[in-house]
N, C-alpha and C positions, 0 to 999 in steps of 0.2 A: 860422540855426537856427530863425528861428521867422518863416520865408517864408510859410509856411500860412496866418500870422495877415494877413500884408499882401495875400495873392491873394485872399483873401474879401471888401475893398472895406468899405466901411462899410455899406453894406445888410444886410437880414436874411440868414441863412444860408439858400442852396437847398435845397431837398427833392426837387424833383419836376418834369420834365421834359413838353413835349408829347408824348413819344412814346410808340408803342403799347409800348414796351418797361417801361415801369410806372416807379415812383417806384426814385429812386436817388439819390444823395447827392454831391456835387460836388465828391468830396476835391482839393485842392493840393498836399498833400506829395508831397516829392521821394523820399520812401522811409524807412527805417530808417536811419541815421550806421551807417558803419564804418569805421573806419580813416581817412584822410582825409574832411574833407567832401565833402557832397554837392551843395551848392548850385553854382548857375550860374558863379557868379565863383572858388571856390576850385577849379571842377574845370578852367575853362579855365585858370588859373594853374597848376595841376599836370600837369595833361594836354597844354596848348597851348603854351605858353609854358617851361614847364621839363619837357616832354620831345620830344624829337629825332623818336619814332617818331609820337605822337600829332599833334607839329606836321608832318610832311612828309605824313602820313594827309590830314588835313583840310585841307591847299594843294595837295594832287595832286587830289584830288577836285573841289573847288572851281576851282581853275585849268581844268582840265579841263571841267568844265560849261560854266562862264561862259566859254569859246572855241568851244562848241558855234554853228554856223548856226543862223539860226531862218528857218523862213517863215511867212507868215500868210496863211491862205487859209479861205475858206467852200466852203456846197456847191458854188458852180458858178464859180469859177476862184483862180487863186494868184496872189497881189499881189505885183509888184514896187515900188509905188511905194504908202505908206498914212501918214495922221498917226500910226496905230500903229508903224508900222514906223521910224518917225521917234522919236518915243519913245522906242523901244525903245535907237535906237542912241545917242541923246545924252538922258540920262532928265534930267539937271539939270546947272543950269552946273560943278558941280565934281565929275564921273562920265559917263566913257561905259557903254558896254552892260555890257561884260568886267569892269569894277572894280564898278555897282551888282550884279549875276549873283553874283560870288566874296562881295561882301560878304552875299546873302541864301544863298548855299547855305553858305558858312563860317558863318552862326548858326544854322542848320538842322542842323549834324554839331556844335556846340559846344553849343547848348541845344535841340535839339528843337522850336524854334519860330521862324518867320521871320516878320519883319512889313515890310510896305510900305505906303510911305502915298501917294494920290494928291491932288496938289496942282490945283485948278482948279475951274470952274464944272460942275452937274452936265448930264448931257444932252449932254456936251462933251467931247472927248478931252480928259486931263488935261494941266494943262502940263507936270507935273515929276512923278518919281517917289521917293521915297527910302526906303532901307531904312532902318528902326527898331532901333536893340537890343532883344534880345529878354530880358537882364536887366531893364531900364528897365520893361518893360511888362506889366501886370497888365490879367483879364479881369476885367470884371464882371457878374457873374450877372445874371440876373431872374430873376423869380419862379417863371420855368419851367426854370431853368437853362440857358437859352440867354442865350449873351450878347449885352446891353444897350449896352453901353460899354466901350472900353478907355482906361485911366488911362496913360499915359509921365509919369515922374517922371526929374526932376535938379534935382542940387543941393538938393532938398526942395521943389519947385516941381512940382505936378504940371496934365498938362495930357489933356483928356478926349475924347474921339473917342466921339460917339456913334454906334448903328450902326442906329435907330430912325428917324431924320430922312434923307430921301431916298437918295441912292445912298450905300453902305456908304465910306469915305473910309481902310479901313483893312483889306490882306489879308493872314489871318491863316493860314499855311500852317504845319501841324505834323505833325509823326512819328505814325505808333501807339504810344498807350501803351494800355495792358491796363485800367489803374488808374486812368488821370486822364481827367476828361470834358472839360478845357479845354485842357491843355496833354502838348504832345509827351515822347518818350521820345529824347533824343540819341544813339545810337555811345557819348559819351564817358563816361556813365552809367554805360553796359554794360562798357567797360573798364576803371572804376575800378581796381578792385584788379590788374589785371593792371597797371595804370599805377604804383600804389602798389611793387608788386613790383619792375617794372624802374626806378624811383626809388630806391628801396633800393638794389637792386644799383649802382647807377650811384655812390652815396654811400659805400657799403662799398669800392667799386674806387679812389674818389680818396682814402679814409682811408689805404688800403695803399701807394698808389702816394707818399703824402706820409710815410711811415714806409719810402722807401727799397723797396718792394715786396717787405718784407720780415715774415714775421709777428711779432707780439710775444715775448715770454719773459720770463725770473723770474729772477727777482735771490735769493741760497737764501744767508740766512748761518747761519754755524757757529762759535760761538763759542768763546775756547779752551777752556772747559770741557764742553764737547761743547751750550752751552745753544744754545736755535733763538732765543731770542728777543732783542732791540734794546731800549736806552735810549730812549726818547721821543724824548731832545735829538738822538740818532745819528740816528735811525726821520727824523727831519725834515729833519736833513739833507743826509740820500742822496734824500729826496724831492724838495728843493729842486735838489741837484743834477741830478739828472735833469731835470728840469723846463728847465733854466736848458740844460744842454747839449748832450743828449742827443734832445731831441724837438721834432718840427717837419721840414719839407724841407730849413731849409738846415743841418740835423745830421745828413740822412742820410749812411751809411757813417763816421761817425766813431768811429771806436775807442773802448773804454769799458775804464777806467783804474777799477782795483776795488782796494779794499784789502783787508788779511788778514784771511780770515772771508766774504769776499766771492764766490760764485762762481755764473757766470753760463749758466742749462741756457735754451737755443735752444727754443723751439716749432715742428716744422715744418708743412706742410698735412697735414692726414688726404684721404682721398681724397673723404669730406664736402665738406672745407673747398673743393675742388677745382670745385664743381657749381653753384658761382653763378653760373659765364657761361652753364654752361646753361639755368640756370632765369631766367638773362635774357634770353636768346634766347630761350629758350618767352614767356614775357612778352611779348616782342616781335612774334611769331606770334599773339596774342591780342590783342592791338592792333589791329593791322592785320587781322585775320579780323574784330571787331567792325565795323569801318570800313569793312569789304568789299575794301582790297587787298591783291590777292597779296602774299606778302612779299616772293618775287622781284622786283618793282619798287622796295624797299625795300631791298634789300642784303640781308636777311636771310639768313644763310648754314642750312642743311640742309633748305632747301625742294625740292621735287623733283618739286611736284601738277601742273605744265606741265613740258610738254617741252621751250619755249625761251622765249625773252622776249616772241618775238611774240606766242606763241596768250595766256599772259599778260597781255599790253597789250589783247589783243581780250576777254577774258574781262572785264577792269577796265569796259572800257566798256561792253561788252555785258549785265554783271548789277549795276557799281554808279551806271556815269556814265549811262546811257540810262535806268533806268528814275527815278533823279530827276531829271533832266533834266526828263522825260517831263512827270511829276507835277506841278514845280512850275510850267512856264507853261503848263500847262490850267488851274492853279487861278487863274492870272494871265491871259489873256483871259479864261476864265469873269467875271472878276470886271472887269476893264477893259467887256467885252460888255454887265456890269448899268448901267454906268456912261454909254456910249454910248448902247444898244439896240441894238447894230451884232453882228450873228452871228457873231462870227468865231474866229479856232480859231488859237493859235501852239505851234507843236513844232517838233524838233529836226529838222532837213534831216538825213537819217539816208547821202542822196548827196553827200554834201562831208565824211563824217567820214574821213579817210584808216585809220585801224584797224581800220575795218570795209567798206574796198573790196573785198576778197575776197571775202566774206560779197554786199555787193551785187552785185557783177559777176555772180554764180550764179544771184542770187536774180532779175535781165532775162536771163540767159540761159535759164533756166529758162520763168520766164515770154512770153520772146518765141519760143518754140520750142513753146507751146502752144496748136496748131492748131485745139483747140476754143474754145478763149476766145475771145468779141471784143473789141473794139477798146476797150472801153467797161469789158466785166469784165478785161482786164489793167492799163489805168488803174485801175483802184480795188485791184487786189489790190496795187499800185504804194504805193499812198496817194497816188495824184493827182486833182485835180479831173476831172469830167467834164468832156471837149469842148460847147464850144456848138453848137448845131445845124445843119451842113455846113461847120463851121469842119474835123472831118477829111478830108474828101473832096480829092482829089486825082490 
């Protein structure tokens, strides 16, 4: 609840930025509270952890990425063999590629912000790399709003990465938010209340299903003087009785033994009552559209926007898994390159992704069937390095 106060650092509050875009103010907050919290820890517990659709959202993405090929190449050729490339596949003794990958893109769709840290001397491929929580970690402003330093705290122990003193030792990869100048906007933000809704529903459906799958009703006495109404002492104890026999799982379908004055009117569904699988399934549809997957990958039943599962599976990659794929290791040799000096460029081998061999197969036959092109401009329209000079002759 009061994140805000702790993301401000203990320095003066910012005002004002180097940029020509004028003075602006360096809000923190996560937003407005509604319904459930908002903050980082209650939303992945609600969102990740205690729902089905939130949780398979954010491990299909994340699985998915961190299986993506990488290559790493400069302007003038593509490396099979680099300290980077070494790195990349075994970043510290306890994580290869695929487990550090899922853990930075799974806190990237759970808070909007991924952090890694590179471990080593500067001027130097790093030796280790690891991903940060992005709970744990706070920016801290300067006086121009750019930030100074970042704080990771546990257990009340905090520990400070400064970003002032030679190569930056900390990369800090986030979402767009509209609002916040330091930190990202998650997926699970955006789904909040549709997550709240099919939680709900998910709680309503096990209330019913532990009362026999059967709706409630009323108990209507009539007393012999035509009176409606109970002694206290009676009033407590058909209450207790009930209580005691009557309710719970293991009292479903038990017959209910009423005495004289006693009689018992059923409640059935109204065709209202009937509409909550639907509006959990919409729910569900709004999950996963936050998140970017088809629901068809999800099971979600009355989806119908693809026409099978495949162009589905191509679409998932093509608009959610490629472009952060894309994103987050340019922001990561960008930022290994300040570290080295070494130029160098790592993305996703977009020829090894099998969901979108169709798509490449077209896109060299295309290309290799254009007779104007050279050798030189179909390599690049490729995304390949240029040939070195009579390396193509033949």
């Amino acid at each position: 609840m009061f994140d805000f106060l702790k993301r401000g650092g203990s320095g003066p509050v910012p005002e004002t930025k180097a940029s020509a875009a004028g003075r602006v103010v360096a809000w923190g907050s996560a937003g407005r509270v509604a319904w459930s919290p908002r903050d980082a820890v209650s939303l992945t517990r609600t969102g990740f952890t205690g729902n089905p659709i939130g949780f398979r959202s954010v491990k299909l993405i994340a699985e998915a990425a961190a299986a993506l090929p990488l290559v790493l190449q400069d302007s003038v050729q593509r490396y099979e063999t680099h300290p980077v490339l070494s790195l990349i596949l075994r970043p510290n003794p306890a994580q290869g590629k695929a487990e550090l990958f899922e853990s930075l893109y799974g806190q990237l769709l759970l808070n909007g912000n991924g952090y890694m840290e590179a471990v080593g001397e500067n001027g130097a491929t790093p030796g280790e790399l690891h991903v940060l929580r992005s709970d744990r970690m706070s920016v801290v402003p300067g006086a121009d709003g750019w930030p100074v330093a970042y704080e990771y705290e546990v257990s009340g122990r905090k520990h400070r990465f400064s970003m002032t003193e030679g190569a930056t030792p900390v990369c800090h990869i986030r979402n767009f938010h509209p609002q916040d100048d330091h930190y990202g906007l998650s997926p699970m933000q955006a789904a909040a209340t549709a997550i709240d809704v099919h939680n709900s529903a998910s709680r309503w459906s096990k209330g019913l299903l532990d009362n026999a799958a059967r709706p409630s009703g009323a108990i209507v006495y009539s007393g012999p003087d035509g009176s409606g109404s109970m002694a206290q002492d009676q009033y407590d104890r058909l209450v207790n009785e009930m209580e005691a026999n009557y309710q719970g799982a293991r009292n479903a379908g038990r017959p209910m033994l009423l005495e004289g004055g006693l009689d018992w009117k059923p409640m059935g569904f109204s065709p209202s009552d009937m509409e909550f699988q639907k509006t959990k399934e919409a729910a569900a549809r709004e999950i996963a559209v936050a998140f970017g997957v088809p629901p068809m990958l999800l099971g979600i039943p009355g989806d119908a926007t693809y026409a099978n599962y495949q162009e589905a599976n191509r679409a998932f990659y093509r608009l959610t898994v490629l472009p952060l794929a894309t994103r987050v290791t340019a922001a990561i040799s960008y930022w290994i390159a300040g570290i080295t000096g070494e130029e160098i460029g790592l993305r996703p081998d977009l020829d090894q992704i099998p969901a979108l061999a169709s798509e490449r197969d077209q896109q060299w036959r295309r290309v290799a069937e254009a007779g104007f092109l050279t050798d030189a401009e179909k390599r690049a329209l490729l995304g390949l390095p240029a040939l070195a000079e009579g390396e193509g002759d033949a």
